[in-house]
C-alpha positions as CSV (number, residue, x, y, z in Angstrom):
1,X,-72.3,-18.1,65.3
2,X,-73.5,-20.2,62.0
3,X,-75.6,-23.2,62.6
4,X,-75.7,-26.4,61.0
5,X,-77.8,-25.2,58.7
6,X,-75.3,-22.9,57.7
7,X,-72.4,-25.4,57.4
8,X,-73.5,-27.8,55.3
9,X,-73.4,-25.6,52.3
10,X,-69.9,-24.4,52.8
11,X,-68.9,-27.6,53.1
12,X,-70.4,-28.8,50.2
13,X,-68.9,-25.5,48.3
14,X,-65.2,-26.6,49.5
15,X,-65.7,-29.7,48.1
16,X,-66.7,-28.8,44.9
17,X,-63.8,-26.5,44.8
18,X,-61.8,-29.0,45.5
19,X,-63.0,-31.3,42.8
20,X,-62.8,-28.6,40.0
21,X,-59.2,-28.0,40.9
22,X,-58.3,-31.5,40.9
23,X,-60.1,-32.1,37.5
24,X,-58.0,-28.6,36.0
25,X,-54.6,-29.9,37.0
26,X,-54.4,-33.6,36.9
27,X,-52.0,-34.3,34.1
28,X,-53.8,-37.6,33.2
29,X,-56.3,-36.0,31.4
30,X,-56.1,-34.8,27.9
31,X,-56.8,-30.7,27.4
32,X,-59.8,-30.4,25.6
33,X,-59.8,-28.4,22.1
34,X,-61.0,-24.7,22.5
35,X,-64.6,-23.7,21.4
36,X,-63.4,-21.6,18.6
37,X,-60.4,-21.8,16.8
38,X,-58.6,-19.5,15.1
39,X,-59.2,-19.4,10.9
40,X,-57.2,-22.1,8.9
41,X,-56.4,-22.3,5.1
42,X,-57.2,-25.6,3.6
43,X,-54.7,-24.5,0.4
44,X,-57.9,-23.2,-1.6
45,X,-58.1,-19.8,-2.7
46,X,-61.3,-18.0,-4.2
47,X,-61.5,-16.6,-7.8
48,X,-59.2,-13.4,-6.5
49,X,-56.4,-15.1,-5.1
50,X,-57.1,-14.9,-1.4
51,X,-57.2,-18.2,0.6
52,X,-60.4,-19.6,1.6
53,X,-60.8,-19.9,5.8
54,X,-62.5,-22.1,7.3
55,X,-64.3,-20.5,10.1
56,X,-66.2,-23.2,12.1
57,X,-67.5,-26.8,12.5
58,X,-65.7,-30.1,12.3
59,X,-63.4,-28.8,9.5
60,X,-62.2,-26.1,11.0
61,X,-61.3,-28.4,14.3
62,X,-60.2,-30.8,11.8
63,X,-57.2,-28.6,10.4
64,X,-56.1,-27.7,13.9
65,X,-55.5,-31.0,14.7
66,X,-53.1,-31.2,11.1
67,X,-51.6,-28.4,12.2
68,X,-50.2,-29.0,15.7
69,X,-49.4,-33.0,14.8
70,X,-47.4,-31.8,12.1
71,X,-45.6,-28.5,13.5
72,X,-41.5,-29.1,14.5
73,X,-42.3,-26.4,17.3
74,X,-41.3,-27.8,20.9
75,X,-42.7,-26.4,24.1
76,X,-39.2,-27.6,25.7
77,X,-37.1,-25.3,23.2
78,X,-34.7,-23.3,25.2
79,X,-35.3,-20.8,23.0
80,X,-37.7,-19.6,19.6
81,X,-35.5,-18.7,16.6
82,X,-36.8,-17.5,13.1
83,X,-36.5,-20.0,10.0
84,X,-35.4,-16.8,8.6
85,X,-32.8,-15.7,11.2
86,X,-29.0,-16.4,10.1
87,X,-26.7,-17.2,13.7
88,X,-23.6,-15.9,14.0
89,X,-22.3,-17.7,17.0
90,X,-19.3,-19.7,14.6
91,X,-18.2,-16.3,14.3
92,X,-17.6,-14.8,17.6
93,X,-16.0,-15.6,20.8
94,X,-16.3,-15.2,24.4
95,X,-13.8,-14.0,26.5
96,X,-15.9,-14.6,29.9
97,X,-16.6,-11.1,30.4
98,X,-20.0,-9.3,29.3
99,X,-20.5,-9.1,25.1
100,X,-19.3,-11.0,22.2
101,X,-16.4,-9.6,20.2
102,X,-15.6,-10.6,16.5
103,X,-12.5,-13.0,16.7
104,X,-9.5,-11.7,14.9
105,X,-7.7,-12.8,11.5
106,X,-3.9,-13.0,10.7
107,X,-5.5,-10.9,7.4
108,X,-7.0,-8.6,9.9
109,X,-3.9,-8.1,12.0
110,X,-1.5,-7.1,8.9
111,X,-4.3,-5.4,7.4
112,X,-4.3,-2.6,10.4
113,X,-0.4,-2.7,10.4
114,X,-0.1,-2.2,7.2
115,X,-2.7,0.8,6.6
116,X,-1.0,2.6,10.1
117,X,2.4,2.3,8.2
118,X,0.9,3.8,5.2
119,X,-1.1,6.3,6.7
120,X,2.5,7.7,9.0
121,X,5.3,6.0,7.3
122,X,7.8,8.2,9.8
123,X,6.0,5.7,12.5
124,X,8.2,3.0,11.1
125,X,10.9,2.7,13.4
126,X,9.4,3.3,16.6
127,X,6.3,1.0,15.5
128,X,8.2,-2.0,14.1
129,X,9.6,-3.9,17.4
130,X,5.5,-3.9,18.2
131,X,4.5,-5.3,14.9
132,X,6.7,-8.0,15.1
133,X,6.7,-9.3,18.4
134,X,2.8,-9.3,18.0
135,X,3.0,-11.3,14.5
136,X,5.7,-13.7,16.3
137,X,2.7,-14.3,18.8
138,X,0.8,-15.0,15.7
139,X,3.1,-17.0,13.5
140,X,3.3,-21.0,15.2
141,X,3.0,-23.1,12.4
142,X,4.3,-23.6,8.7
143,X,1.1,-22.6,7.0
144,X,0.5,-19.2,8.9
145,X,3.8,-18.1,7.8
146,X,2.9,-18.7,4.4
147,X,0.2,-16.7,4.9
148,X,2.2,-14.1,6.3
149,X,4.2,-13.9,3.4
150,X,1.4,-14.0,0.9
151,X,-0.5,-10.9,3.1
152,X,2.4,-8.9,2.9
153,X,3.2,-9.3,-0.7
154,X,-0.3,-8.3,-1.5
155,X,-0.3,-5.1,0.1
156,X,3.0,-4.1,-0.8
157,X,2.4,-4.7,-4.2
158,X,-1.8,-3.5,-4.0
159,X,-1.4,-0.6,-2.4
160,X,-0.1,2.5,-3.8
161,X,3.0,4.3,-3.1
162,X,3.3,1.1,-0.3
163,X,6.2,-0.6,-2.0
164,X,9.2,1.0,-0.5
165,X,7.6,0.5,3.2
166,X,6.5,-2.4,2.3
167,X,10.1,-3.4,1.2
168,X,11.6,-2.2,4.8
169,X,9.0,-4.2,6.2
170,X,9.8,-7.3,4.5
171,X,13.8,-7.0,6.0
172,X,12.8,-6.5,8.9
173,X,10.7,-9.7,9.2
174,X,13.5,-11.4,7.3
175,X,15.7,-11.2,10.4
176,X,13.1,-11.2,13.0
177,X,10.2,-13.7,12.7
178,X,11.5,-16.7,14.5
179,X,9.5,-19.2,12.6
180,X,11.9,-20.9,10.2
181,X,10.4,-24.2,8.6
182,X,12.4,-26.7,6.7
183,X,10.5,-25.4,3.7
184,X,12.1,-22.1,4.0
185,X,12.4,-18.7,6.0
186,X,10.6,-15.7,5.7
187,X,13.1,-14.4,3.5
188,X,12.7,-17.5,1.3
189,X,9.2,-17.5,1.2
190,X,9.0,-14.3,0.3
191,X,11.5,-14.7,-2.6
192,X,9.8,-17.9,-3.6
193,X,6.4,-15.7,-4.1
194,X,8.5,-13.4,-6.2
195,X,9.4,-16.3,-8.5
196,X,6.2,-17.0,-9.0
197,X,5.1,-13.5,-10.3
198,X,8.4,-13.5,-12.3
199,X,7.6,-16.9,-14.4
200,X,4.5,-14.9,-15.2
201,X,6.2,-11.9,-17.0
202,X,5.6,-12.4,-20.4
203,X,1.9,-12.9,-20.2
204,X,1.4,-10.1,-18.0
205,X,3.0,-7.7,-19.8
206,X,1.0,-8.6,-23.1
207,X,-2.5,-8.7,-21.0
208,X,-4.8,-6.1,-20.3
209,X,-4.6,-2.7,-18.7
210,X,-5.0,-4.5,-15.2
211,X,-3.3,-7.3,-15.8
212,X,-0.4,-4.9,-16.8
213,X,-1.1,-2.4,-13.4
214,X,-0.7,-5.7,-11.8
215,X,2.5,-6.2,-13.4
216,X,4.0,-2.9,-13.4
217,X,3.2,-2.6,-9.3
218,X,5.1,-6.2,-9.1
219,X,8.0,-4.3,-11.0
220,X,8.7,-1.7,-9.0
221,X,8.2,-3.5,-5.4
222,X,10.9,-6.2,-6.5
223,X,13.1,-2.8,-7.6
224,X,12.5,-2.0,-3.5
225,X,13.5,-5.1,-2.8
226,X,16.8,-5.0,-3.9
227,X,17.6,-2.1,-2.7
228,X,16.1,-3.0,1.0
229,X,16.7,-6.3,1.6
230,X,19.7,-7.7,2.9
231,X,20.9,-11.0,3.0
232,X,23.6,-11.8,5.8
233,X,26.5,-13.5,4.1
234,X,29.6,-15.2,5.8
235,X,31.3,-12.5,6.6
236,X,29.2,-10.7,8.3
237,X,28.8,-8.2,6.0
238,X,25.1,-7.8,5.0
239,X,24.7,-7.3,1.1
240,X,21.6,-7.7,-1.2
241,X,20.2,-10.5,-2.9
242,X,22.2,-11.5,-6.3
243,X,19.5,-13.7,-7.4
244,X,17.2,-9.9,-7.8
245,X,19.9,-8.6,-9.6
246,X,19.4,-11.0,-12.3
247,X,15.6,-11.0,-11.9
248,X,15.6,-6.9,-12.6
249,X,17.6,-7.6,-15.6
250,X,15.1,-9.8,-17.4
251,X,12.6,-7.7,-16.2
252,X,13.7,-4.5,-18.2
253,X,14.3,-6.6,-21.2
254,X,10.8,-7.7,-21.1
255,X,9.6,-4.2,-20.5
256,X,11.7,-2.8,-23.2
257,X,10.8,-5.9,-25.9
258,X,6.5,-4.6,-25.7
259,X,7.4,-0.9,-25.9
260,X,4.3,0.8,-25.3
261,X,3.6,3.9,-23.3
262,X,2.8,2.0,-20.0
263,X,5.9,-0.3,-20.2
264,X,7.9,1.8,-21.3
265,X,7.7,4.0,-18.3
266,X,7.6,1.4,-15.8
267,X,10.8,0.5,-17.0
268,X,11.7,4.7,-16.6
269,X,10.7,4.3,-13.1
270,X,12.1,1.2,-11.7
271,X,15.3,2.5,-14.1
272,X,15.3,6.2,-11.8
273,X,14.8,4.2,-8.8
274,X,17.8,1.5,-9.1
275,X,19.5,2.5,-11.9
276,X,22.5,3.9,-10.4
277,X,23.0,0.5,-7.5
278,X,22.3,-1.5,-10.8
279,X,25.4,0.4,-13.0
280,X,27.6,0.1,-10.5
281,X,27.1,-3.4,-9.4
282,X,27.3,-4.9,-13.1
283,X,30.2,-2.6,-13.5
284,X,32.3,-4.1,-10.6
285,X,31.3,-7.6,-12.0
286,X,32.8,-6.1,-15.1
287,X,29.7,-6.7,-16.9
288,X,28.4,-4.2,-19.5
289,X,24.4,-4.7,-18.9
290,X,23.4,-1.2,-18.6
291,X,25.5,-0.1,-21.2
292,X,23.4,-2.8,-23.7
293,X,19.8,-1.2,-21.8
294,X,20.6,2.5,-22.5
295,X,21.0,1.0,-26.2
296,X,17.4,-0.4,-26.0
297,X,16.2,3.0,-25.2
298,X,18.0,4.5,-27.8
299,X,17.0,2.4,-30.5
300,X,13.1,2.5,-29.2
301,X,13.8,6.7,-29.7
302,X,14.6,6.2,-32.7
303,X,12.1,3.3,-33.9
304,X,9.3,2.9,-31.9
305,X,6.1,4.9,-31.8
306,X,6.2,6.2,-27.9
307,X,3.9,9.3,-27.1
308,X,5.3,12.4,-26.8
309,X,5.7,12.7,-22.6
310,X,7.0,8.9,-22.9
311,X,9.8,9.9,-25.3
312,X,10.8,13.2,-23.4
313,X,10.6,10.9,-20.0
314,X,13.3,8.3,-22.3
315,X,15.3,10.9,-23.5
316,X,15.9,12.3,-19.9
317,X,16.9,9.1,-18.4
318,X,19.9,8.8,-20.5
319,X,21.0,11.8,-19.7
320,X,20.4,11.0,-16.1
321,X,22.7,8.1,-17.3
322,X,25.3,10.4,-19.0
323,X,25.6,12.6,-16.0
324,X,26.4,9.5,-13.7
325,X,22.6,9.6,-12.4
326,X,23.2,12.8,-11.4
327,X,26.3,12.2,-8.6
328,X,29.8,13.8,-7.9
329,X,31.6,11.0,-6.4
330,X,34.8,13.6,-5.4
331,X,34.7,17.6,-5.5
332,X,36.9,18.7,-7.8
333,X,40.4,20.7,-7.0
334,X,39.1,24.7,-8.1
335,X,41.9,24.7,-9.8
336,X,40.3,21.9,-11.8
337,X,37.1,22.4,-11.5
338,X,35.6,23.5,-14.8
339,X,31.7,24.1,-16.1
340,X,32.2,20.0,-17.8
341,X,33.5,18.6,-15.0
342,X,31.8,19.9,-11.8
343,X,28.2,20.2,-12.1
344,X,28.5,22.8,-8.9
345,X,30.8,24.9,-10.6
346,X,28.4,27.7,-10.3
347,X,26.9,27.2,-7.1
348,X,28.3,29.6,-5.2
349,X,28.7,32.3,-7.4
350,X,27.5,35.4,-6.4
351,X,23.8,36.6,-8.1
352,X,23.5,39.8,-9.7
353,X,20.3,41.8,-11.0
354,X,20.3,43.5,-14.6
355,X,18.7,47.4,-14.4
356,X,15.4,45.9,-14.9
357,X,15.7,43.1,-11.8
358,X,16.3,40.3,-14.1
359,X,18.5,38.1,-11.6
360,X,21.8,36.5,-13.6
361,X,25.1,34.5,-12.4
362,X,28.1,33.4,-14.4
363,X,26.0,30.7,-15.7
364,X,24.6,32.7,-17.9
365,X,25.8,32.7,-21.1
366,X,26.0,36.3,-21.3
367,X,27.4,37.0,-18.0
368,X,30.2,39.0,-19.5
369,X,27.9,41.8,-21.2
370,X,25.9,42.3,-18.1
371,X,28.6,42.2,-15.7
372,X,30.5,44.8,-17.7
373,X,27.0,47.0,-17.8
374,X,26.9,46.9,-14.3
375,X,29.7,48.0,-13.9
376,X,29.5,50.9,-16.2
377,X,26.1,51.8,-14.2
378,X,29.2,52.4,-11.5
379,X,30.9,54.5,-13.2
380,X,27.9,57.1,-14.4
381,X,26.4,56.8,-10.6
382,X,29.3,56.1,-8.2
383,X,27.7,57.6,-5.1
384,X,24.4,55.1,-5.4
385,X,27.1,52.5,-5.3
386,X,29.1,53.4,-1.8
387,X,29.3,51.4,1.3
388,X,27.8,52.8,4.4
389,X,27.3,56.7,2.7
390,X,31.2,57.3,2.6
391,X,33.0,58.1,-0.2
392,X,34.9,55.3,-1.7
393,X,38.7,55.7,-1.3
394,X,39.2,53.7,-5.2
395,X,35.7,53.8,-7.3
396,X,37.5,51.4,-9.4
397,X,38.3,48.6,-7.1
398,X,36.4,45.3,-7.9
399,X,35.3,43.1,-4.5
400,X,38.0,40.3,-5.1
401,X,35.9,37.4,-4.8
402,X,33.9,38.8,-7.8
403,X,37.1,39.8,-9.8
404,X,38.4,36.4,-9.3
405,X,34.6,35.0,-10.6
406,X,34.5,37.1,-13.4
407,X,38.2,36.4,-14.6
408,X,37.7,32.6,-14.4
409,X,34.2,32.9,-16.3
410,X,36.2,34.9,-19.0
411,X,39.0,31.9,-19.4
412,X,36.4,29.5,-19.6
413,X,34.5,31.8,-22.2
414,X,37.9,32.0,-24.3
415,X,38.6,28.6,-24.2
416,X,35.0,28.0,-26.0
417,X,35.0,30.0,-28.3
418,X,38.7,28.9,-29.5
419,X,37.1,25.1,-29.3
């Protein structure tokens, strides 16, 4: 047992306690400034540079006090961010679930469409329904059909070897995106960008090497165009737009009016790719236009200073032209049929090997002498010549379908030589 003694200093210690815990946390009183303080630059610096500190005393107390009345820190700041650090909340979104996720962009969207269809163009028609129900989700006002259009034109025409699926792409939407503005369809959009590009062709085909590329890729996608895009007339009968036709028209003529190597076989391309659609639609409008192009290209063979692969590529293309770009619109009757007018004349004629292997057919101009050797090589070794080791009832006896080849190859030869 204590004794009062005892007690009264315990007492006394709680009290004290007491009083020292009152006096730490009673938020009437102001916090006193710490004995030492860390080292503060005044703004002077010594002969080498480094700032001068102050260390101790009523200075050094002095610049503490500057400092904290003049810091923008908070202690009630949610949160301590760098005047370095750059946010990026504008650019992200939440979806209520764990992690931010970039938000996505129309460019975006057709930016992955489009590089999947380049990458496996064979995807097309099993991805297409996809694509556009997704950018029908997308496309809900004026502008972002605009944008639409303006996305796909630069990839069609940016990308290489993109224009013709880019073409398919651009019918497709034509007929399919629902959005159609007083201002104009997709399909009128779209043409309306062309026509922009188009009022632009005699600068670009004078301007430099890219502005040219630019050009030339411009070209050939609106040559796509025409052949992909159809336009749903009256009758329900979908045909292709007349107001291209025209546009690929002025096009070559510009191409062909700055004859240089890179115009010049542009205008050999877009010509391989549309020429024939483009004969036979001016024809049946009983217009002469290609006629009056193939003249252009003549008369730059003969005047203009094209390299050497430029004029061969020129020189080809009419011929393609001469040869009715290369088609046979009806087989000929065989008893017709003749080396001029059937370029298959030959093409199932039998193939037969000199004595040295040297394959020939009765293209060759000296069929005749090769045949007739063979069959002389008959003659001096008839048993390396029988069918199935038996002895041939008539060594003389030609196969008929041979006979018949060889006596039809040696009207044709009289007939030339008697021209």
């Amino acid at each position: 047992m204590y004794n009062n003694n005892n007690s009264t200093p315990s007492s006394s210690s709680s009290s004290e306690a007491g009083d020292i815990r009152s006096s730490l946390f009673n938020p009437g009183e102001p916090l006193r400034q710490p004995r030492t303080t860390p080292p503060v630059s005044d703004g002077s610096s010594d002969s080498r540079g480094s700032p001068v500190l102050l260390n101790s005393g009523h200075n050094s107390v002095s610049a503490a006090d500057a400092l904290v009345k003049n810091s923008k820190l908070s202690a009630a700041a949610p949160e301590f961010v760098p005047g370095c650090y750059a946010s990026f909340q504008d650019d992200v979104y939440s979806d209520e679930s764990e992690g931010y996720y970039a938000e996505a962009s129309l460019a975006d969207l057709v930016q992955d469409f489009v590089s999947h269809l380049n990458s496996s163009p064979g995807s097309f028609e099993s991805e297409i329904e996809y694509i556009t129900d997704t950018l029908n989700s997308w496309v809900n006002t004026e502008e972002i059909l605009k944008e639409l259009v303006e996305l796909i034109y630069v990839q069609s025409t940016s990308i290489p070897n993109f224009a013709y699926t880019g073409a398919r792409l651009c019918n497709h939407l034509s007929h399919h995106i629902r959005l159609a503005p007083s201002t104009g369809n997709f399909r009128q959009l779209l043409l309306q960008r062309c026509q922009k590009e188009f009022e632009q062709r005699e600068q670009a085909v004078r301007g430099d090497p890219e502005a040219q590329k630019k050009f030339h890729s411009y070209v050939l996608f609106l040559g796509e165009l025409y052949l992909n895009l159809e336009v749903k007339s009256g009758k329900g009968t979908p045909g292709r737009a007349n107001v291209l036709l025209g546009a690929l028209k002025e096009l070559l003529n510009t191409l062909f009016s700055h004859p240089d190597d890179p115009n010049l076989m542009c205008a050999v391309k877009l010509l391989k790719l549309s020429g024939s659609i483009l004969d036979d639609t001016w024809k049946e409008k009983g217009q002469s236009d290609m006629d009056e192009i193939i003249k252009k290209i003549e008369d730059i063979l003969l005047d203009a200073k094209c390299g050497r692969d430029v004029r061969q590529m020129l020189l080809k293309l009419v011929e393609l032209r001469s040869s009715n770009w290369g088609r046979v619109h009806t087989a000929a009757v065989s008893s017709d049929a003749t080396p001029y007018n059937d370029p298959n004349y030959f093409m199932n004629e039998p193939t037969f090997y000199t004595a040295d292997g040297t394959p020939f057919t009765a293209a060759d101009p000296e069929y005749s002498d090769k045949y007739q050797e063979i069959l002389d090589r008959e003659d001096y070794f008839p048993d390396a010549y029988e069918e199935n080791g038996n002895e041939s009832d008539d060594e003389d006896e030609m196969d008929p379908e041979i006979e018949e080849a060889f006596e039809r190859f040696c009207m044709e030869s009289d007939a030339r030589r008697k021209k």
